[in-house]
MMTF fields as JSON, N, C-alpha, C and O atoms, coordinates in Angstrom:
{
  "mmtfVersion": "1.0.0",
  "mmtfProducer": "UNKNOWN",
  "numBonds": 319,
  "numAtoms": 320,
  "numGroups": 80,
  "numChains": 1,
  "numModels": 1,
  "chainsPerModel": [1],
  "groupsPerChain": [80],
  "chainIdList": ["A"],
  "bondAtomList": [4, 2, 8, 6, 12, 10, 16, 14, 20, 18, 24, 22, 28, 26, 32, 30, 36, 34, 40, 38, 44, 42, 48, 46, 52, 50, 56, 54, 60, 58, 64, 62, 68, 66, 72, 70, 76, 74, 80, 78, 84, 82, 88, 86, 92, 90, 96, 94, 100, 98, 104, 102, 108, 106, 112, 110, 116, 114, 120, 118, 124, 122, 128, 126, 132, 130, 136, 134, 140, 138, 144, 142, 148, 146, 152, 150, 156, 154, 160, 158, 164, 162, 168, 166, 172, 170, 176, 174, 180, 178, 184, 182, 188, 186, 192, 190, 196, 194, 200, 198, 204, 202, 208, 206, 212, 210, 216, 214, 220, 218, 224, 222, 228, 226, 232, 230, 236, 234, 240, 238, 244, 242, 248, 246, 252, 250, 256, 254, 260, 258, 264, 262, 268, 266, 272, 270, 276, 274, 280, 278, 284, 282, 288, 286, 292, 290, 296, 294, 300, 298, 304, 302, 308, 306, 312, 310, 316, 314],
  "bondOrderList": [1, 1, 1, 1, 1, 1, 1, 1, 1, 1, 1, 1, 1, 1, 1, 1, 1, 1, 1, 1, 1, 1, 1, 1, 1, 1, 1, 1, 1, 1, 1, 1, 1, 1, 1, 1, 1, 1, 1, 1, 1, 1, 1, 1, 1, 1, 1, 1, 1, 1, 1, 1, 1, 1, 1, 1, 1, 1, 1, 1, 1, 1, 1, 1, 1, 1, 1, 1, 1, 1, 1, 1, 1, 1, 1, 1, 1, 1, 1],
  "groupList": [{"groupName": "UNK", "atomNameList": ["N", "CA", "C", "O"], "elementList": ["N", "C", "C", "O"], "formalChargeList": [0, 0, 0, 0], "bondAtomList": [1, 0, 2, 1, 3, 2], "bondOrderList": [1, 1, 2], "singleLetterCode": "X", "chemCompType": "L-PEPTIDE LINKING"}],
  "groupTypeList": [0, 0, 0, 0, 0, 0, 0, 0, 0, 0, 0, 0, 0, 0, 0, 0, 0, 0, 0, 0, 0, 0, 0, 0, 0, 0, 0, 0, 0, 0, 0, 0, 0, 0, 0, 0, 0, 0, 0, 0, 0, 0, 0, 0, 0, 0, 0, 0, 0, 0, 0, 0, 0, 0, 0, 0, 0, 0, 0, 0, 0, 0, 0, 0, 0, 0, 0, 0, 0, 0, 0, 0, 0, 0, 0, 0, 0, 0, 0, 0],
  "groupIdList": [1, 2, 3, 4, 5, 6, 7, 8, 9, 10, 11, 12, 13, 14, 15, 16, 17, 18, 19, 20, 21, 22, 23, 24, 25, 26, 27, 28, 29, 30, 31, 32, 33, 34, 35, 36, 37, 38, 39, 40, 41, 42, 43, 44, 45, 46, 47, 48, 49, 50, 51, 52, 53, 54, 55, 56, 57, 58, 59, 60, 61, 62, 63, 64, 65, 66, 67, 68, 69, 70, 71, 72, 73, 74, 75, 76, 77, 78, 79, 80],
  "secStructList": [7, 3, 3, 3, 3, 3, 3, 7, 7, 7, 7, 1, 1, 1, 7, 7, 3, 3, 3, 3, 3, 3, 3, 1, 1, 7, 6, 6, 7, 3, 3, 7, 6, 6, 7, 3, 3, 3, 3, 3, 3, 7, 1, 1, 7, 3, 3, 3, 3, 3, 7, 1, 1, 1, 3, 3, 3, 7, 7, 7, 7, 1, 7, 6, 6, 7, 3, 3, 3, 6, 6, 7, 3, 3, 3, 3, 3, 3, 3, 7],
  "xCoordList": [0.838, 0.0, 0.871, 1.781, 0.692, 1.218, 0.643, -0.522, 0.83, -0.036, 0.787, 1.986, -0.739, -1.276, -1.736, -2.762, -1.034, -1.365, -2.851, -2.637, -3.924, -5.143, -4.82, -4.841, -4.448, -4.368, -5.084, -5.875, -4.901, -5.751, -5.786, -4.698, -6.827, -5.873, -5.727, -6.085, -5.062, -4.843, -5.906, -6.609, -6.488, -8.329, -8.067, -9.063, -6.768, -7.336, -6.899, -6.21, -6.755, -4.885, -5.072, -4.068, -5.773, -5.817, -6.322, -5.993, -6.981, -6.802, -5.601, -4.751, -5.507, -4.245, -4.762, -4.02, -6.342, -6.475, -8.121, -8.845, -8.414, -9.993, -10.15, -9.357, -11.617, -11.997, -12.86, -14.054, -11.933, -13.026, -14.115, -14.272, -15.327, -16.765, -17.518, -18.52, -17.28, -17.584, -17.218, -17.495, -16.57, -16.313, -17.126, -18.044, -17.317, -18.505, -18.306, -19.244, -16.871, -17.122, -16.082, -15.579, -16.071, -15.776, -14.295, -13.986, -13.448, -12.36, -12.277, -13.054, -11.821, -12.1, -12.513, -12.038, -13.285, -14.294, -13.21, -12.176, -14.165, -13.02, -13.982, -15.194, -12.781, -13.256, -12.815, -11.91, -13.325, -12.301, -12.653, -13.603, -11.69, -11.46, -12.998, -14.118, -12.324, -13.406, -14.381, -15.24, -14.553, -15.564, -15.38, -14.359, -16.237, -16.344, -15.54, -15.944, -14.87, -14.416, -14.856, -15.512, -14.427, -14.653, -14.894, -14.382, -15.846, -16.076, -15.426, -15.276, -14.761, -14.045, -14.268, -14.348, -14.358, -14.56, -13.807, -13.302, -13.916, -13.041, -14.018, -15.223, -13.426, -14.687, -15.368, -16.227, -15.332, -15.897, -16.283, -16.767, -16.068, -16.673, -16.649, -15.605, -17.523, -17.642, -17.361, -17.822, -16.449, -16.355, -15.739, -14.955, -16.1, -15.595, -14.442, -14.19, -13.538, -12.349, -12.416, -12.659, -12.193, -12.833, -11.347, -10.368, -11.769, -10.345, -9.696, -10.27, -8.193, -7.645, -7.048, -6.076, -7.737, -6.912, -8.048, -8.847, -7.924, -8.911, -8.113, -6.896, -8.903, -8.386, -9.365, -10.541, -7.85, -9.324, -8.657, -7.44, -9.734, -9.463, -8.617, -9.033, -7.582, -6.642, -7.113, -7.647, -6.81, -6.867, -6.767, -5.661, -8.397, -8.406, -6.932, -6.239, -6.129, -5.529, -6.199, -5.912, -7.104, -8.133, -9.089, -9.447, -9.902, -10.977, -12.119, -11.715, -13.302, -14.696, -14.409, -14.37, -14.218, -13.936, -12.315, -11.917, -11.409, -10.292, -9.928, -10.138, -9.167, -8.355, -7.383, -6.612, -6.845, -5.65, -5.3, -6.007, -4.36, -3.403, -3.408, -3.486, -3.303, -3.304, -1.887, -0.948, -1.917, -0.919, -0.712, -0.065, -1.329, -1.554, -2.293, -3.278, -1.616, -2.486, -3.447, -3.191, -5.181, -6.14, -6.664, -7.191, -6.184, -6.298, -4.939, -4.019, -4.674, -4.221, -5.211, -6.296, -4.531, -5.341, -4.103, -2.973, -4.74, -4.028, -4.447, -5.602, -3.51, -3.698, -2.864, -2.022, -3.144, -2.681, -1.372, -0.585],
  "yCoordList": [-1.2, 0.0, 1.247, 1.311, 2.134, 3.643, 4.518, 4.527, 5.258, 6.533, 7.736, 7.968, 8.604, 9.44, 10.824, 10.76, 11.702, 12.436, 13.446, 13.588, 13.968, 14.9, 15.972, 16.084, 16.968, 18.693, 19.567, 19.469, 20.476, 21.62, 22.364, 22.894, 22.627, 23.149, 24.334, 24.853, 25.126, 26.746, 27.018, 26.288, 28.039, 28.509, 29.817, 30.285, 30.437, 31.616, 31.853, 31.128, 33.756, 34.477, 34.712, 34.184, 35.256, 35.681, 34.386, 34.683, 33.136, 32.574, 32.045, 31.907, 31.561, 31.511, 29.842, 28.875, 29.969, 28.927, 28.416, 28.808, 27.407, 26.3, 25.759, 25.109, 26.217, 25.655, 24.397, 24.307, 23.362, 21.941, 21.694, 21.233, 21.703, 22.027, 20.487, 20.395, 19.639, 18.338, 17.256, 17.491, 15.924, 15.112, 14.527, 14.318, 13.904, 13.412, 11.85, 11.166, 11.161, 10.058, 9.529, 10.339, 8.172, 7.959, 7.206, 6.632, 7.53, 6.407, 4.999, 4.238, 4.462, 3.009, 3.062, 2.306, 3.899, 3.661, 3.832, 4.464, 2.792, 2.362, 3.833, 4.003, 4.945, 5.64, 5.463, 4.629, 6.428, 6.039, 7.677, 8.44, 7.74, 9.251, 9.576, 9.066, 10.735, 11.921, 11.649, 12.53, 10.748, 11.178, 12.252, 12.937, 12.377, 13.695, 13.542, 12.518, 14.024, 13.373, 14.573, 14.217, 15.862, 16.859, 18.418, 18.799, 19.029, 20.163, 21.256, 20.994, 22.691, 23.179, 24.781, 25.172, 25.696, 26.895, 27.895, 28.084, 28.6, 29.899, 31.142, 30.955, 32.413, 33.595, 33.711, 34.588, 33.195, 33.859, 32.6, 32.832, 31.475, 30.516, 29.099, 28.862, 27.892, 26.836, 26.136, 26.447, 25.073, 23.738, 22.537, 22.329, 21.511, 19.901, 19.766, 20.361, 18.949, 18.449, 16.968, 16.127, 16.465, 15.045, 14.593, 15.159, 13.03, 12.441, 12.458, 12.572, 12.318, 12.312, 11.067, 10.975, 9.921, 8.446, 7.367, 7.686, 5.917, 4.988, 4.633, 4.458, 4.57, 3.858, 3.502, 3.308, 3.579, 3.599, 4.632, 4.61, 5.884, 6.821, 5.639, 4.497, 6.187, 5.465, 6.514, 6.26, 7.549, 8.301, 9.487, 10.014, 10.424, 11.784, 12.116, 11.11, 13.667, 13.862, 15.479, 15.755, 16.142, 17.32, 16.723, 15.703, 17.373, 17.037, 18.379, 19.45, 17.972, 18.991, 20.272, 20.336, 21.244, 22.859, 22.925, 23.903, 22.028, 22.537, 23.611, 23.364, 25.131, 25.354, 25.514, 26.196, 24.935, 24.34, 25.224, 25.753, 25.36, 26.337, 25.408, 24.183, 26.195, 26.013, 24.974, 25.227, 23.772, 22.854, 21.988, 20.962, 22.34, 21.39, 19.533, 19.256, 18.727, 17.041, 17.576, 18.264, 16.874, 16.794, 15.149, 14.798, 14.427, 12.831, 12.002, 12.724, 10.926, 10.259, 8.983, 8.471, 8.806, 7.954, 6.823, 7.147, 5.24, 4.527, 3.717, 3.388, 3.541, 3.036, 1.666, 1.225, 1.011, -0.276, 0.23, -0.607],
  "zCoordList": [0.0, 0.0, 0.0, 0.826, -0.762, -0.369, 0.166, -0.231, 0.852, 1.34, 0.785, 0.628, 0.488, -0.188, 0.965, 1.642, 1.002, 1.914, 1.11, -0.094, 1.477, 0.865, 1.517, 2.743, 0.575, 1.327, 0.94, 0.002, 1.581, 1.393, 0.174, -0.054, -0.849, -2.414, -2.213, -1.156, -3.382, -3.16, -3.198, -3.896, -2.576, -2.903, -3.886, -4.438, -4.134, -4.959, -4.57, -3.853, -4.613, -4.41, -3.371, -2.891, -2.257, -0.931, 0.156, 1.304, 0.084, 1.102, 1.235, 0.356, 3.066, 3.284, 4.145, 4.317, 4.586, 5.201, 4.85, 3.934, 5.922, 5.173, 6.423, 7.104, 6.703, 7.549, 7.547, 7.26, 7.961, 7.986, 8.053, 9.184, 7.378, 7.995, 7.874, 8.584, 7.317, 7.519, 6.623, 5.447, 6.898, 6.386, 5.946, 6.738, 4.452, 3.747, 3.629, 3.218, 4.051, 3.961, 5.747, 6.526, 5.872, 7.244, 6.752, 5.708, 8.179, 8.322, 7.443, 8.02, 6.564, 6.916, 5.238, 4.391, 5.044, 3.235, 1.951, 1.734, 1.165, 0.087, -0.585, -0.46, -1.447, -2.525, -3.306, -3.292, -5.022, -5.973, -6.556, -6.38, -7.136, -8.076, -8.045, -8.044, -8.021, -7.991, -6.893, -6.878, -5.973, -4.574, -3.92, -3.852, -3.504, -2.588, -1.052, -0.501, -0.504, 0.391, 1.686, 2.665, 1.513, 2.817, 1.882, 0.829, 2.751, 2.572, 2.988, 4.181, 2.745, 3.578, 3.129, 1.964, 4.451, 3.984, 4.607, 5.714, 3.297, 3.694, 4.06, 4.225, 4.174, 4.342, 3.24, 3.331, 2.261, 0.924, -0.098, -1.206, 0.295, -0.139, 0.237, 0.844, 0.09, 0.637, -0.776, -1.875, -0.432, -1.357, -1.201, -0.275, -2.244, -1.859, -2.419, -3.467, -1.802, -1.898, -2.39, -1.524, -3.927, -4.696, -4.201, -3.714, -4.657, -4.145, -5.362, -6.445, -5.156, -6.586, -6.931, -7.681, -6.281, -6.386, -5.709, -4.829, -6.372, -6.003, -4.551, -4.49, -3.56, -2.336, -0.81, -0.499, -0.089, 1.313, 2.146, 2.329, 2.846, 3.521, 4.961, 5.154, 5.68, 6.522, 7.686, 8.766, 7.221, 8.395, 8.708, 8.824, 8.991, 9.246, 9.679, 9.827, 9.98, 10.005, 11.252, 12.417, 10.264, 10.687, 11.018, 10.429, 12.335, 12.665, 11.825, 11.372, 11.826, 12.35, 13.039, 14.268, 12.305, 12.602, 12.85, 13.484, 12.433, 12.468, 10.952, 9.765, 11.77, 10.446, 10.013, 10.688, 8.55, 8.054, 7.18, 6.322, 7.372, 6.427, 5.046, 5.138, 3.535, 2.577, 2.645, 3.399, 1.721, 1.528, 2.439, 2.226, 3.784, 4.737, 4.542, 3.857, 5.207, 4.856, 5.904, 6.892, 5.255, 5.759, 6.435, 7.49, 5.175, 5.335, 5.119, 4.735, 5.247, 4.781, 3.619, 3.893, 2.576, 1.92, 1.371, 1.004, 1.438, 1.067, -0.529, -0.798, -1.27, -2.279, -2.679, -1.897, -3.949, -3.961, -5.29, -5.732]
}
């Protein structure tokens, strides 16, 4: 298995950070490209973070209202 760290993407020229607002899938679940995995907001807009690889989420990293600086790991994800 490899792991796959999920970060925070650039949001655009002035955010700097994303606030965790809820995880859409759990510990443990097999995804594959393009699922939806967590929602995250900044002051000026809300959006989903898709996965960019078939696997199984291993392990939150951010909880529910944490906020993460841009480039920051949110998950770990493992792949084959």
């Amino acid at each position: 298995m490899k792991q796959i760290e999920l970060l925070v993407p650039k949001l655009g020229m002035d955010a700097i950070e994303a606030t965790v607002a809820s995880w859409l899938v759990c510990e443990g679940d097999r995804v594959e490209k393009g699922t939806p995995l967590v929602e995250l907001e900044t002051e000026k807009v809300s959006f989903v973070v898709e996965s960019e690889v078939d696997g199984i989420v291993a392990k939150f990293i951010q909880q529910v209202g944490a906020v993460v600086p841009v480039g920051d790991a949110l998950a770990i994800l493992e792949t084959e």
